[in-house]
C-alpha positions as CSV (number, residue, x, y, z in Angstrom):
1,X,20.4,8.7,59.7
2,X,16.6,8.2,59.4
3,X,15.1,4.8,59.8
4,X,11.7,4.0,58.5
5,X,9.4,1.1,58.9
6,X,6.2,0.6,57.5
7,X,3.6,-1.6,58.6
8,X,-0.2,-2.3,58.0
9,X,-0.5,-3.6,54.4
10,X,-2.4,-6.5,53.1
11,X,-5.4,-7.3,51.0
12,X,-9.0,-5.9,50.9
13,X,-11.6,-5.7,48.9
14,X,-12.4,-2.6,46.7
15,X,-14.3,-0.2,48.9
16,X,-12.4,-1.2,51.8
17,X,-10.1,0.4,54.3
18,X,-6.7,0.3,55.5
19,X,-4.4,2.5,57.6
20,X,-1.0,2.2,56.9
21,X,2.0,3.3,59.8
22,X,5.5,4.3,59.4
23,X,7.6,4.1,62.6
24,X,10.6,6.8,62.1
25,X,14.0,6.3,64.6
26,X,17.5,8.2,64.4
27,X,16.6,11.8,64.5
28,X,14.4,14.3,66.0
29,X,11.4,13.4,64.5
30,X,9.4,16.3,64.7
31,X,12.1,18.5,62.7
32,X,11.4,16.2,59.1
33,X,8.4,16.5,56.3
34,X,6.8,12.9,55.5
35,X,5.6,11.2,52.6
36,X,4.1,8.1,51.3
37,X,5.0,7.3,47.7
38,X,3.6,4.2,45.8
39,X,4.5,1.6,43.3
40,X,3.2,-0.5,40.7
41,X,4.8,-3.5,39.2
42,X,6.2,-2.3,36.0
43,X,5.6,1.4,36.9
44,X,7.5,4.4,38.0
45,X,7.1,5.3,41.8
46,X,4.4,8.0,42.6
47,X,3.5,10.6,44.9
48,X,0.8,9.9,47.0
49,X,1.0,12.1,50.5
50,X,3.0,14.2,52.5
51,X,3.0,16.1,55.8
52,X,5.0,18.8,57.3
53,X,7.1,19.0,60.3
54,X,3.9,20.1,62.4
55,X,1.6,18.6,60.9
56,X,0.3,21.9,59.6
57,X,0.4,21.4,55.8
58,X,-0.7,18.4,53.8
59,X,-0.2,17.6,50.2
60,X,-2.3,14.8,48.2
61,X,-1.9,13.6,44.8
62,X,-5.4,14.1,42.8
63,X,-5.9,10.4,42.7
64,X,-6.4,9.8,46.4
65,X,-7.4,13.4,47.6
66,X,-11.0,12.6,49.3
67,X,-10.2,9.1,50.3
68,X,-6.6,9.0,52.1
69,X,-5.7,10.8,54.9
70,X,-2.0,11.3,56.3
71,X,-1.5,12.4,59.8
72,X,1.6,12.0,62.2
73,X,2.1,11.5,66.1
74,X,5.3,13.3,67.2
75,X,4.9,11.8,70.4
76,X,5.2,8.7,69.1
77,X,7.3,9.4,66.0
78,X,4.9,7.8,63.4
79,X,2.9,8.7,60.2
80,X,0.0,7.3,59.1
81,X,-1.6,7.1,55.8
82,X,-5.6,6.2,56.0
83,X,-7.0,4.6,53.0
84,X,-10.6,4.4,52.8
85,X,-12.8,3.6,49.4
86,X,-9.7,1.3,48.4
87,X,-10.0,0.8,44.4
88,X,-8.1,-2.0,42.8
89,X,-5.9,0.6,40.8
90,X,-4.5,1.4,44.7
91,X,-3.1,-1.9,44.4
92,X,1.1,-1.1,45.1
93,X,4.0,-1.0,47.3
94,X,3.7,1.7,49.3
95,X,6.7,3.7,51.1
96,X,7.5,5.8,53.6
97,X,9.9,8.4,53.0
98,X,11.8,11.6,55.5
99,X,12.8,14.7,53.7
100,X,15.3,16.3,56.6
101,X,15.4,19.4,54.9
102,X,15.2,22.8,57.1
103,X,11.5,24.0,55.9
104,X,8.9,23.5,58.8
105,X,6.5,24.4,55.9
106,X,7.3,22.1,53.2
107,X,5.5,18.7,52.8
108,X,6.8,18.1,48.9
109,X,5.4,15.5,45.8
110,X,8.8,15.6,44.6
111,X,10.6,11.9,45.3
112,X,13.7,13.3,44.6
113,X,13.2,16.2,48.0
114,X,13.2,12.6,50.3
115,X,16.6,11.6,52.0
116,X,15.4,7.9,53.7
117,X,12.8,5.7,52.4
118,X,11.4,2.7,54.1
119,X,11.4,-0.8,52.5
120,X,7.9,-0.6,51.6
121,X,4.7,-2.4,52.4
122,X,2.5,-4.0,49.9
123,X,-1.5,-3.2,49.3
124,X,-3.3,-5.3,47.0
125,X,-7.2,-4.6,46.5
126,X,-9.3,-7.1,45.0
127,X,-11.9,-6.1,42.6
């Protein structure tokens, strides 16, 4: 079992920045890709992020490449997802999710890969 928090939401205004965290407990940490997903009232949920075990490979969804950033701290057993030039269409729950698969390499889009998701945190960005 894999649990995920995820903390940091809120509002801001377009052009803004937020960092968003995911605390991760119940399993070696370091040995499970990462990703943040996102979703809009009304909307199907959507790829937005992912990292490998190591931190080594990174995956973006075309609509955030250039602004967000995901990292993690195995140390500390937490991902991040940094959120600069906010635009209102970022406005969405965003989640956390672990894929415990067995691929140190693999840092997947697909929602269906992911085994835990967090509750979510909400980011709203006014215009």
């Amino acid at each position: 079992q894999v649990q995920l928090i995820e903390s940091g939401g809120g509002l801001v205004q377009a052009g803004g920045s937020l960092r968003l965290s995911c605390a991760a407990s119940g399993r070696t940490f370091s040995r499970y890709a990462l990703g943040w997903f996102r979703q809009a009232p009304g909307k199907e949920r959507e790829f937005v992020a992912a990292i490998s075990w190591y931190g080594t490979i990174t995956n973006y969804a075309e609509s955030v490449k250039g602004r967000f950033t995901i990292s993690r701290d195995n140390a500390k057993n937490v991902v991040y997802l940094q959120m600069n030039s906010l635009k209102p269409e970022d406005t969405c729950v965003y989640y956390c999710a672990a894929d415990v698969g067995f691929n140190q390499w693999s840092a997947p889009a697909n929602a269906a890969e992911y085994d835990y998701w967090g509750q979510g945190t909400q980011v709203t960005v006014s215009s």
